[in-house]
N, C-alpha and C positions, 0 to 999 in steps of 0.2 A: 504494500500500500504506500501511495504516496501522495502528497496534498501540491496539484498545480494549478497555478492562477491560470486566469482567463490570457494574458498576454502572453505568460509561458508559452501554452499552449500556441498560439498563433506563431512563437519563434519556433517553436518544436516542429510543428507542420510544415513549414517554409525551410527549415534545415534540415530534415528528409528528404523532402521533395528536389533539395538544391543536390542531394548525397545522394540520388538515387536516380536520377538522371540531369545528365548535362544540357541537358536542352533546356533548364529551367534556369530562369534566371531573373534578375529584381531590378526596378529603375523608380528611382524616388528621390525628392533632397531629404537630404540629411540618413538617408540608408544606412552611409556607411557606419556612422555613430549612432545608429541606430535609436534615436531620442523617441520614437512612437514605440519601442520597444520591440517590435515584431522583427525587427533587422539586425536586434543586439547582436553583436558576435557576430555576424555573419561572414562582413567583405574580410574580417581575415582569415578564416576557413576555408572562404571559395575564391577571393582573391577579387578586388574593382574591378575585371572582366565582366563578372559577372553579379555582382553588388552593386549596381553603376550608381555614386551619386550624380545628379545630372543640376543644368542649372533651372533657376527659379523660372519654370515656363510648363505648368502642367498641358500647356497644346501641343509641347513640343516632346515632352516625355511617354506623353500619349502617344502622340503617332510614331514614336518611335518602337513603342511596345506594338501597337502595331503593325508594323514593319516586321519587325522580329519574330511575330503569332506567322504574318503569311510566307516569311522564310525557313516556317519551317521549328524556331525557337517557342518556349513557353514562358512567355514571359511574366510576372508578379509587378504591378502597379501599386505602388503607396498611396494614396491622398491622405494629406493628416488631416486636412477639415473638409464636410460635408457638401460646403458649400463651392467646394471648388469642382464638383461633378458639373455643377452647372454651367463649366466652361468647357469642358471635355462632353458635353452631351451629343453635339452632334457627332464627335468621332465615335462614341461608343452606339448608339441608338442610329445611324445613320449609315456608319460605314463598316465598323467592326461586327454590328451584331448581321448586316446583309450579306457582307461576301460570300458567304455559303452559301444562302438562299439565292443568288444571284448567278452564283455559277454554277447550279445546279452540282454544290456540293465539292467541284473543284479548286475552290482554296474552304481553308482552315484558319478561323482566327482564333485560337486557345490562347487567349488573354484570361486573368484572373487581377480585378481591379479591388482593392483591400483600403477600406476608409476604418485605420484603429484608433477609435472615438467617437463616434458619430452622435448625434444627439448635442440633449445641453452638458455644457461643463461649468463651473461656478465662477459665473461673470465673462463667460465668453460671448455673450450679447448676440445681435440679432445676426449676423454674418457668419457665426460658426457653429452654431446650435441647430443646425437644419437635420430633417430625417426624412430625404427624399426618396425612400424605396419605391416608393409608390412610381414614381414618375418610371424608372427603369420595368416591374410589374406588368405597367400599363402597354410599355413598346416591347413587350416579348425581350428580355434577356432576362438571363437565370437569375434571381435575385435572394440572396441567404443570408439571414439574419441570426446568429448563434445565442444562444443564451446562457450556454454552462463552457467550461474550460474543455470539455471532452468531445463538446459539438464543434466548439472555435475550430479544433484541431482537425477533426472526422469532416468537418465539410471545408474546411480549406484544402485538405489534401483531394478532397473531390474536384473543387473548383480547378485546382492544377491540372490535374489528369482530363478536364474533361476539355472538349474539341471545338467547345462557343466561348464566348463572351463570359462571365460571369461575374456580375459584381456580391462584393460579402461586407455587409455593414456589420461592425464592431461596439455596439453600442458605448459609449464612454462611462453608463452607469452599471458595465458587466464587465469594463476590467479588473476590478478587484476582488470579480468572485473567485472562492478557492472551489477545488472538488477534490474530497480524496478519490484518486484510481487505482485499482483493487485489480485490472488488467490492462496489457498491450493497447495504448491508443490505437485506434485503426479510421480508414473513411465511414464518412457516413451516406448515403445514396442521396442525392439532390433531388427535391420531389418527395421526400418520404417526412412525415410530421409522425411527431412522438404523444403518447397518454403519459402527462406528467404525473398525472392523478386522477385512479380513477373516481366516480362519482355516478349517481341518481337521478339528482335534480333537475342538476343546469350544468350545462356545457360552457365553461370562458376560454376564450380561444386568445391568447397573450403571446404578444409578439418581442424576443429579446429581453432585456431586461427585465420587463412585465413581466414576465413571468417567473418570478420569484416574488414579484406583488402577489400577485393570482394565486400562489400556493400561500402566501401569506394568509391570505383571505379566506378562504376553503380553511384551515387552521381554524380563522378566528370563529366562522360561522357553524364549525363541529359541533353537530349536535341539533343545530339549526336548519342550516343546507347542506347535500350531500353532492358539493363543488366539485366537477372533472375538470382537470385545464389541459388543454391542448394544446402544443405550441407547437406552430404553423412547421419551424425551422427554415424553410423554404418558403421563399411568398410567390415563387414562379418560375416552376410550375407549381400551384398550392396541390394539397393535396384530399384533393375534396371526395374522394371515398372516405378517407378518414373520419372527416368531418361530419359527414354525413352518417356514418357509421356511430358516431356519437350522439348524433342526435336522436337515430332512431332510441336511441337507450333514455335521454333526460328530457326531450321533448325542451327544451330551454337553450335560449340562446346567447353569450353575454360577449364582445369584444370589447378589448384593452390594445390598443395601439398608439404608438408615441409618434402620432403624424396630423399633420391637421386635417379636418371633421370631411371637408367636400373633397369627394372625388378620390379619398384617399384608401388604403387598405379595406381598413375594416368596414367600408360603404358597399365593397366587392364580397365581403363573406358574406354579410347580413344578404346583400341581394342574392349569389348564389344559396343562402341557405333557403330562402321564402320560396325559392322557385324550384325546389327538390325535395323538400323535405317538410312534413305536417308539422306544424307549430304549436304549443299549447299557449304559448303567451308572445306577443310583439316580441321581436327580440329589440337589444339593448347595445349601444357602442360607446366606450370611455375611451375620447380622445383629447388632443388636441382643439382648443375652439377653431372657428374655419378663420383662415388668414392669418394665423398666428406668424407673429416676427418676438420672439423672445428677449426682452429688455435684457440688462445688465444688471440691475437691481435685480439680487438673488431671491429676494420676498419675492416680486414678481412673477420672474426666470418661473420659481418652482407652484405661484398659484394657476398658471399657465398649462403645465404639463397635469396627465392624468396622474388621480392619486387613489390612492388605498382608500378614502373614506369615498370618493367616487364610488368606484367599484362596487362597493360596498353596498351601498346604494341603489347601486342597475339591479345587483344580483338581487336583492330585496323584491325589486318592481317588478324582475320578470315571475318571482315565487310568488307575487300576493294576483 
């Protein structure tokens, strides 16, 4: 047994993946000193060939990964703030995630794009506190979001190996989760969501960090409600047999997502659940309010983001 963080894990998977084949390789500032942590150690292991720090230009880092997917290389993308996808969107949603579709499968772009932080951090204000999974979801590339130290690991090593696009949000409120592991890290299948806990009642489908709210909750309501939380892992492709699979059991429905309200994740379960699955009660979504820009001011910052007493709350509404 042994107890690894959340960020461990992300180094552990990307120094595997770097030792176990040459064709993997990393472009980011600051990789080599590895300050988001996921790079620690690395460029002297494998050597700046293949640790590249590059300079301060994520359009230019981009395409250079890029480059390196349809040559043939695998390359690993850092973004250390969220908000910086929004300038790389049209290389990834536009060019990287088509080339295959495009050429009837004759180029390969096996990129894996890695944002360790995502979300808010305390006093990182409106510019770096964003949690755009949704927008990636929305244009078809694989999008995974991890929540424990053993999934960061299992679905980064997936994201590697696999032959599209994929990006992998970190949330910034799940790097300091520990897990003890009791076995061999290994992949996890892209596409497959896990029963954190099972449950009766009501179904909460908790995305990332939330979901150690969610089992919070389910806790608190023992005895009360008998809370299953499901967490997605994968927001695309989601994995809606699962999903569905759970509902036939609690008839209830509850999301916890850290994105704002329109258009976002949890607007895509609730709707796929209503149009598959018989409901006993409206279901319920705790997010983000719609348009959220996250101040600076931490009181703010954190009345903003979904909370446990939220939660707490839906789950109430869809029981009564």
């Amino acid at each position: 047994m042994s107890l690894v963080s959340y960020t461990k894990a992300l180094n552990r998977a990307l120094g595997d993946a770097l030792a176990a084949d040459e064709a993997v390789c990393v472009f980011g500032e600051d990789v080599g000193a590895g300050l988001a942590g996921m790079t620690l150690g690395l460029q002297s292991r494998f050597g700046a060939q293949r640790v590249v720090d590059t300079p301060l230009s994520e359009q230019a880092f981009t395409s250079v990964g890029i480059g390196a997917a349809l040559a043939g290389r695998r390359p690993v993308i850092e973004l250390q703030i969220p908000s910086l996808l929004y300038l790389v969107f049209e290389q990834l949603a536009n060019q990287a995630h088509k080339f295959s579709l495009m050429t009837g499968g004759q180029a390969r772009v096996s990129l894996t794009v890695v944002v360790p932080g995502s979300g808010s951090r305390a006093g990182w204000a409106g510019q770096h506190s964003d949690q755009p999974y949704s927008l990636f979801a929305h244009v078809g590339i694989k999008t995974v979001v991890p929540a424990t130290p053993s999934d960061a690991y299992g679905l980064l090593t997936s994201a590697i190996a696999d032959d599209d696009p994929v990006v992998l949000f970190a949330p910034a409120a799940a790097l300091g989760v520990r897990e003890d592991v009791t076995a061999p890290l290994g992949p996890v299948p892209l596409g497959s969501a896990r029963i954190r806990r099972p449950g009766r009642d009501v179904t909460v489908v908790a995305v990332g960090h939330l979901v150690h709210d969610a089992l919070w909750a389910a806790q608190e309501l023992a005895g009360e409600v008998d809370v299953e939380v499901l967490d997605p892992r994968t927001l695309y492709p989601f994995d809606f047999p699962a999903l569905a699979r759970s509902l036939r059991r609690t008839g209830r429905l509850v999301v916890l997502d850290d994105a704002n309200r329109s258009c976002g994740f949890a607007a895509e379960v609730l709707a796929s659940a209503v149009e598959a699955v018989p409901l006993l009660a409206p279901p319920r979504r705790v997010t983000r309010p719609d348009g959220t820009v996250l101040p600076f001011a931490l009181d703010l910052d954190r009345a903003l983001q979904p909370g446990r007493d939220q939660l707490l709350d839906a789950i109430r509404s869809v029981m009564a």
